[in-house]
C-alpha positions as CSV (number, residue, x, y, z in Angstrom):
1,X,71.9,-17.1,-45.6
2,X,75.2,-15.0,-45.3
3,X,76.0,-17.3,-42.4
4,X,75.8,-20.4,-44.6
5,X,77.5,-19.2,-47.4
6,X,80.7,-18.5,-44.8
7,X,80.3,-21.8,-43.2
8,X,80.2,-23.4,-46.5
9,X,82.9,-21.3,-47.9
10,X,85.3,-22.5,-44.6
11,X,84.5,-26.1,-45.5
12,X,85.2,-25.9,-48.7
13,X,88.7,-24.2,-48.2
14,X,89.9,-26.6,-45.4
15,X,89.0,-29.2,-46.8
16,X,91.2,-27.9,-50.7
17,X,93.7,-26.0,-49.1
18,X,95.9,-28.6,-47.3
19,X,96.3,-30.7,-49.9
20,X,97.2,-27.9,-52.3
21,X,99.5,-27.0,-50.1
22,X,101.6,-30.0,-49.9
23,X,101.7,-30.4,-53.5
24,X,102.7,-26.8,-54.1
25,X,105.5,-27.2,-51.4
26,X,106.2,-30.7,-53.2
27,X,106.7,-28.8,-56.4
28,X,108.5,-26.1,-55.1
29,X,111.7,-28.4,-52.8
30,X,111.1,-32.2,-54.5
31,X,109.2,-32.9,-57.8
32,X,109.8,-29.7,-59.8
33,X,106.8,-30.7,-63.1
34,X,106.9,-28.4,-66.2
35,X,105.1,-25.3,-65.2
36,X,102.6,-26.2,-67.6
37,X,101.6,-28.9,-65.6
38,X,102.1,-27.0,-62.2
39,X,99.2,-24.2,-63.9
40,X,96.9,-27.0,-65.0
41,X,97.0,-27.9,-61.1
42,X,96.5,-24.4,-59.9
43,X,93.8,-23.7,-62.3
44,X,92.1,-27.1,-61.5
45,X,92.4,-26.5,-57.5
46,X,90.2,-23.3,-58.3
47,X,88.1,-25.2,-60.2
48,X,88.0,-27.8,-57.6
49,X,87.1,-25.1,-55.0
50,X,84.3,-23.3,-56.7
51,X,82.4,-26.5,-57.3
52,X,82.6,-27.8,-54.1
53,X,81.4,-24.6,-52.5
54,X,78.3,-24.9,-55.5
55,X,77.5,-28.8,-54.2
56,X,77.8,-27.9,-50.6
57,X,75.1,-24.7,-51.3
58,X,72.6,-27.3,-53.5
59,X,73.2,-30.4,-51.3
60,X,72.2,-27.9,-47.9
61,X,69.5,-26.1,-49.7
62,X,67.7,-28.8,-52.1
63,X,69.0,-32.0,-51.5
64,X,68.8,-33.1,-48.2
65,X,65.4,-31.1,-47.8
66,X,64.0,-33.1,-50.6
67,X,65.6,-36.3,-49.5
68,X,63.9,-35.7,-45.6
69,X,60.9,-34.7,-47.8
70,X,60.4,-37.5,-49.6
71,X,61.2,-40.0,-46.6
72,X,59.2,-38.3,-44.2
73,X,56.3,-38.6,-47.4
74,X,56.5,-42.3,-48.4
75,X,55.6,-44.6,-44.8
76,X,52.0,-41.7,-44.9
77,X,51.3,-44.1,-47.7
78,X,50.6,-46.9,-45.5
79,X,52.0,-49.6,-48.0
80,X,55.4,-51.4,-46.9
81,X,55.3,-52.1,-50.5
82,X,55.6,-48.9,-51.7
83,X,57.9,-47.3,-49.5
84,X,60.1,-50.6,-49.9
85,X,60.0,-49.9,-54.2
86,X,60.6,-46.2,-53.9
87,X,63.5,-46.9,-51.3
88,X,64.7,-49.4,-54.3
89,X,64.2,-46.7,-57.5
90,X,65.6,-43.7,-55.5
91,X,68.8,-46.3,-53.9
92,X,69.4,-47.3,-57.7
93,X,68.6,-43.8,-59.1
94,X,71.2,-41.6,-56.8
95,X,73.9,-44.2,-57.2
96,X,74.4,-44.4,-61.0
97,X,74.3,-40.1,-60.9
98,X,77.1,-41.1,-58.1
99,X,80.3,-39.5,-59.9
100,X,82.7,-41.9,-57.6
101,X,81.2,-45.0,-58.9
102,X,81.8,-43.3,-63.1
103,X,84.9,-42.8,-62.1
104,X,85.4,-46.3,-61.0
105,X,83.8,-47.9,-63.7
106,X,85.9,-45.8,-66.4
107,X,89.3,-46.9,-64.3
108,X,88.5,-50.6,-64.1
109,X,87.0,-50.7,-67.8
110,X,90.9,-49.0,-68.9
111,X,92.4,-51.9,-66.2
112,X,91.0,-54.3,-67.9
113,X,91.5,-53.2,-71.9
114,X,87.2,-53.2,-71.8
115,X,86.8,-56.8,-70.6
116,X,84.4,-55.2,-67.8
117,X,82.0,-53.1,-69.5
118,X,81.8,-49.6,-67.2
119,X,77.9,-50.1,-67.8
120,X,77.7,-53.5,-66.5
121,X,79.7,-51.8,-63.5
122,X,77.8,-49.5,-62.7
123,X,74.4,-51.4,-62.8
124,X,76.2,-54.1,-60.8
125,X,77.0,-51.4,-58.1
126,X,73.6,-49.5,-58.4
127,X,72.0,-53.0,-57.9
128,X,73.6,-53.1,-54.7
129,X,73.2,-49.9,-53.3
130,X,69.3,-50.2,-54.0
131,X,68.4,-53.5,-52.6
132,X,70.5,-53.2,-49.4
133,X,68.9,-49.5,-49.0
134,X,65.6,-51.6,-49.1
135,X,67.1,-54.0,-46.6
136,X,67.8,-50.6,-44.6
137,X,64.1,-49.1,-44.7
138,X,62.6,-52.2,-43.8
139,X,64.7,-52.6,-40.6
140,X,63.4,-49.0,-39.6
141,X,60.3,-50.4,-40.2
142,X,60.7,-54.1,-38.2
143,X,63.2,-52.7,-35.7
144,X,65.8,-54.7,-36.3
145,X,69.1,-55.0,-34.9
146,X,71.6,-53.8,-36.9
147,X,74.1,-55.6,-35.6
148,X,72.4,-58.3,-36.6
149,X,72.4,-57.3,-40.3
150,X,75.9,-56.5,-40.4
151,X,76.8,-59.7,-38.9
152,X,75.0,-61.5,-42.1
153,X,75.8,-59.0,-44.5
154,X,80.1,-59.4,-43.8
155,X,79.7,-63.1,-43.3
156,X,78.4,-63.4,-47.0
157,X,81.5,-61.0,-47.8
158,X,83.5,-63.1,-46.7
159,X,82.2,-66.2,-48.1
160,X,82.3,-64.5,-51.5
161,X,85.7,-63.1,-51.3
162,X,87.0,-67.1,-51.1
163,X,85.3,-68.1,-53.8
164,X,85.4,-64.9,-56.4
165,X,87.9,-64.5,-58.5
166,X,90.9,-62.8,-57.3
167,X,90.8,-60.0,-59.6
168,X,87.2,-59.1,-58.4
169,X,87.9,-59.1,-54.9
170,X,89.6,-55.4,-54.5
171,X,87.3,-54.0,-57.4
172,X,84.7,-55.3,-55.3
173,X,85.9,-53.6,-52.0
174,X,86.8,-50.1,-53.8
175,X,82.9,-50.5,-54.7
176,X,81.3,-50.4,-51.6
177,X,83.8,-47.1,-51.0
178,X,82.9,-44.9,-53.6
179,X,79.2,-45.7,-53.0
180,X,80.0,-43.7,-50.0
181,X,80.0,-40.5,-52.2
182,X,78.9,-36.9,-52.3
183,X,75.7,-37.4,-54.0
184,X,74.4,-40.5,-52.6
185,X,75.5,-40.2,-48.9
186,X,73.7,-37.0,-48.6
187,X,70.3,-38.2,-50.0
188,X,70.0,-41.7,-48.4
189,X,71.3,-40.3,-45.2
190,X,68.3,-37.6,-45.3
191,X,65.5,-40.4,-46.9
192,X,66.5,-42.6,-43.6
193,X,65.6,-39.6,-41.2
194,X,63.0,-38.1,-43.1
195,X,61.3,-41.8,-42.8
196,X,62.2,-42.1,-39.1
197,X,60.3,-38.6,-38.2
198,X,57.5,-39.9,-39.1
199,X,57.3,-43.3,-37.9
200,X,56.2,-43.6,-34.2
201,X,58.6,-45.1,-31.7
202,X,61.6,-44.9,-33.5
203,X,64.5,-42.7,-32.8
204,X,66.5,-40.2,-35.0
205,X,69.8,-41.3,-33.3
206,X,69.4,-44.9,-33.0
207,X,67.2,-45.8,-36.4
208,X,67.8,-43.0,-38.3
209,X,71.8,-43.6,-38.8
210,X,73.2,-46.9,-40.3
211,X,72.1,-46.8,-43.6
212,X,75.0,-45.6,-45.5
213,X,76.7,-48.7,-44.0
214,X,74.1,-51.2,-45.0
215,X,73.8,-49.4,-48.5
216,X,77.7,-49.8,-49.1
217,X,77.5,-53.8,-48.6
218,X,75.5,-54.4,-51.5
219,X,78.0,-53.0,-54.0
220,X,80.9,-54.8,-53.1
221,X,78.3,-58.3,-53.1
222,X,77.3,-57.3,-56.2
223,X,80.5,-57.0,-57.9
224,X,82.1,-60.3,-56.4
225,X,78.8,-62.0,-57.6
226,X,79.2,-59.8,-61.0
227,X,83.0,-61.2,-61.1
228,X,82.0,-65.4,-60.6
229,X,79.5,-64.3,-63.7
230,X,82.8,-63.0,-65.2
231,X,85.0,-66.0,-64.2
């Protein structure tokens, strides 16, 4: 446990400390901010630092346990329906708790003076998210190339991104990014494993990766469809 905590602890400070760094130096030879502002920063770098190091100790200790769990539970079910609507609920669920896509959906509703509701946004994203993680567990399930997949997936990207409006188009990329958060990574990383441990022939390595990918698609061809609604 003590180990943990350290490694933990060590991610949590390289990954805060460099960029603190440069914007203390920044302050100190360039930009030179009230030192109001500079304490706001300091304070919310230690802020910053304490909650990562909680998320990294709950994501390691409950999340991805219960995420494994739960996919390793679902195929013992025997019904590709089931596991195919769980996949769906849990894809949708994790992504609208995502704080990355909020914080998208509160940028572009100020952007755009509340023409795009942030709830409509988000739905639109978590849309995505869940049907392509369904799209994901069922080609665990029927072995399919994932090549393949992506090959379809970017294709219909691309056709969308000529015939979308222009002001979806980036909205619609930044989408698929912040799907690629710290909440919903973790679990739908886990749920693909857990689901691959159980399933004969398949392999942790090859079948059991993949699915973030596939999951990020449908939020940026949600949006760009959500944006021809819009147009």
């Amino acid at each position: 446990m003590k180990a943990r905590i350290n490694d933990n602890l060590k991610e949590v400070l390289l990954a805060v400390l460099p960029i603190a760094g440069v914007v203390i130096l920044l302050q100190v030879f360039l930009v030179s901010l009230s030192w109001e502002v500079f304490a706001r920063f300091l304070v919310g770098a230690a802020m910053v630092l304490a909650g990562l190091f909680l998320f990294l100790q709950g994501v390691k200790i409950g999340l991805l346990p219960m995420g494994e769990a739960v996919g390793g539970e679902l195929p013992k079910h025997g019904s590709l329906r089931f596991l195919l609507f769980f996949s769906f609920i849990l894809g949708f669920a994790v992504t609208v708790a995502e704080p990355d896509v909020r914080v998208l959906a509160h940028q572009v509703d100020l952007a755009s003076g509340g023409a795009v509701n942030r709830q409509v946004l988000i739905l639109s994203v978590a849309l995505g998210v869940a049907l392509f993680v369904v799209l994901a567990m069922a080609r665990i399930v029927f072995r399919t190339p994932i090549a393949w997949l992506y090959a379809v997936s970017y294709l219909l990207i691309i056709t969308l991104s000529l015939i979308t409006p222009a002001d979806f188009v980036p909205i619609a990329f930044d989408a698929g990014g912040v799907t690629t958060g710290p909440v919903t990574v973790p679990f739908i990383l886990a749920l693909g494993l857990g689901t691959v441990a159980v399933m004969g022939g398949r392999s942790s390595f090859s079948d059991g990766f993949g699915l973030v990918g596939l999951a990020s698609v449908g939020p940026v061809i949600g949006v760009m469809l959500l944006g021809m609604f819009y147009g």
